[in-house]
N, C-alpha and C positions, 0 to 999 in steps of 0.2 A: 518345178516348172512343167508347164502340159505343151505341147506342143500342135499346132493347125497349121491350116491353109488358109490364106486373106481369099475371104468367097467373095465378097465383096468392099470397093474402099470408093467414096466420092472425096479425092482430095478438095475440090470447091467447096463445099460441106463440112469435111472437116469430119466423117467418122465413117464407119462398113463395120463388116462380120467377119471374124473367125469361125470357120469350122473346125471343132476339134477334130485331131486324129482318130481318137481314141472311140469318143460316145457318141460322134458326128455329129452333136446338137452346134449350135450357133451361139457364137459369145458376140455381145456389142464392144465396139472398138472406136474410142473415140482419140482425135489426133494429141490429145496434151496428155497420152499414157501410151504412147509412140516415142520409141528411143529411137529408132533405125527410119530410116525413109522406107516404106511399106507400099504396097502396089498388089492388083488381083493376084494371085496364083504365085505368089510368094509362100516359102517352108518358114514358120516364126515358132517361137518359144514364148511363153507369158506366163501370169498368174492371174486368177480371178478373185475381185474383190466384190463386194453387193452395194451397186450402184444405187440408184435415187428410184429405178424400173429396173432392178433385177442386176443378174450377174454384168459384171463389165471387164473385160481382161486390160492389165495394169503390167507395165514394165516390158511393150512388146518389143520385139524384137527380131530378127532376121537370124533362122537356123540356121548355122555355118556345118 
């Protein structure tokens, strides 16, 4: 599991970004690979799979 910060989410839209912790680059986050209700400046945990454009983080979730 990698763990980021939600840099950005438009719930109207339905997706935003992870920033990873680690390599600070940007993962796309779309809301049907949202487990947890998610919002800006939330601590989440995920996995990245290769989306249809690139990486897409899958199974996110809310760092407890």
């Amino acid at each position: 599991m990698k763990k980021g910060i939600v840099s950005f989410f438009n719930d109207s839209k339905g997706f935003g970004f992870i920033k990873n912790s680690d390599t600070k680059q940007d993962v796309f986050v779309h809301i049907n690979n949202v487990i947890d209700d998610i919002k800006e400046g939330n601590k989440v945990t995920y996995e990245v799979e290769m989306g249809q454009r690139g990486p897409t983080a899958v199974n996110v979730k809310i760092d407890k």
